[in-house]
N, C-alpha and C positions, 0 to 999 in steps of 0.2 A: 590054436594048435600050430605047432613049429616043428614038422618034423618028427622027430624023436620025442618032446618035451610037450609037455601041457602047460598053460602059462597061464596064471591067476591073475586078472584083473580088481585093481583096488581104486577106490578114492579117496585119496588121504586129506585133501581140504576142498574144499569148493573150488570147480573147476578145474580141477588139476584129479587126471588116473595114470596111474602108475601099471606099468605089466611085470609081474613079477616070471621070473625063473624058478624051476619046479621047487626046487632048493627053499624058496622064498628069503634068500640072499644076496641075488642079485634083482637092480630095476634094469631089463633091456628091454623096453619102448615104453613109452610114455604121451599123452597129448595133454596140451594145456588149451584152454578156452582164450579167446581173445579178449583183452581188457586185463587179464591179470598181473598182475604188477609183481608180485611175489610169490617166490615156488617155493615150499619147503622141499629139502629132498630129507626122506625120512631111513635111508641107506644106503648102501652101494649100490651103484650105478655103472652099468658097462653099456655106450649106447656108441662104441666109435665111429660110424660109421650111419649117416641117416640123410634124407633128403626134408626131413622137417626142421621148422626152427618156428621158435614161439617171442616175435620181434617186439612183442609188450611186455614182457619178464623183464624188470628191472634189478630185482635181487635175490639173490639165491640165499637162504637159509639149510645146512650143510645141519644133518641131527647127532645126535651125540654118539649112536654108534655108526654112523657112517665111518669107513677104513680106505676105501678106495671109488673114485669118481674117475671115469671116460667118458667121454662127451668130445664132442666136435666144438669149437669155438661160435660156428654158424647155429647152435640149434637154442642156444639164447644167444644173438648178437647185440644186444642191446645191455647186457647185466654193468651195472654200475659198480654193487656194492655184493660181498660174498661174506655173511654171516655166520661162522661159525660156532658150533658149540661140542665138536667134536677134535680130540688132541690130535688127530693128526692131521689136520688143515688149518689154515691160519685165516680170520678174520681180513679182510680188506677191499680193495680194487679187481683184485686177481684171484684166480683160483689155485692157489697155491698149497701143496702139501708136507709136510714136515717128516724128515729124514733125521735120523742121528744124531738126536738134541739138537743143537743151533742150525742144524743147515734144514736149507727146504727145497723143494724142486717147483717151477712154474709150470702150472701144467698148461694154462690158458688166458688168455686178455682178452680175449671174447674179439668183437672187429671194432674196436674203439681207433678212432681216428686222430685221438690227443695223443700228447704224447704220454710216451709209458713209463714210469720212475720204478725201479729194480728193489731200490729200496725198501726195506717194508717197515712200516710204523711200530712193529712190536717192539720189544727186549729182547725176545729170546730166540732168534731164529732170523737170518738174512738169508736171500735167494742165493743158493750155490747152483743150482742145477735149470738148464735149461730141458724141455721133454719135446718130443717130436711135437709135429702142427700146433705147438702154444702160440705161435703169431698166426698160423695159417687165418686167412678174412680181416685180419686187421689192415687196418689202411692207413694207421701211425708210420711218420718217415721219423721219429726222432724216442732214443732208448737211452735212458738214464738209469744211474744207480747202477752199473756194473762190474764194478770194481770185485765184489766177493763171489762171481760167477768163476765156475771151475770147471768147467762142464755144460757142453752146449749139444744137444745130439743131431743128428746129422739130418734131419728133415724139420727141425724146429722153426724151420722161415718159410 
């Protein structure tokens, strides 16, 4: 219980539960088991703000109707690889979301300590948009690929 709101607990794979929002539209909180390497996220997700982080998640798998992900960069710091199968995020490095046919916004780079290339792999979409705390925990001193950035918001470092 939250207050106002009753929140349904799910578990959508092994080791991984989800707390769903009365709605069951949004996920705000979640715990992962230790050991787990891959988290599906199975929808939208609003969690901006948490003092958890699950440091064994290496890749997120993003589901087809997910639309919008918040999350803190700290609560997987370790994600490698961001798997999409929903159109409005992009497959890669990053967790990155897609805006307005070709352009996209970075929402996070989790605290990777490499360096970070802007550039993204696809065809159809390059990072225009930077979004608040997308560096926040990162410990990268060096940013490539930014040339088709257009837009940086003002708490994004």
């Amino acid at each position: 219980m939250n207050n106002e709101y009753e929140h349904m607990e799910e578990k959508t794979q092994e080791g991984v539960c989800f707390q769903w929002d009365e709605s069951h539209e949004d996920i705000v909180d979640m715990n992962v088991e230790a050991g787990i390497k891959i988290v599906e996220l199975p929808s939208n997700i609003r969690i901006p703000k948490t003092e958890k982080a699950f440091p064994d998640v290496e890749e997120l798998v993003i589901a087809k109707n997910a639309k919008n992900i918040l999350i803190p960069n700290t609560l997987f710091p370790n994600v490698k690889k961001v798997t999409s199968h929903s159109f409005h995020f992009v497959s890669g490095k990053y967790l990155v979301k897609k805006y307005r046919g070709m352009y996209a916004k970075l929402l996070n780079v989790f605290c990777t300590s490499n360096d970070i290339n802007l550039k993204c792999d696809s065809r159809y979409e390059r990072v225009s948009f930077i979004a608040n705390y997308a560096f926040a925990g990162s410990k990268s001193t060096v940013l490539l690929g930014t040339r088709s950035i257009s837009s940086c918001d003002e708490f994004a470092f």
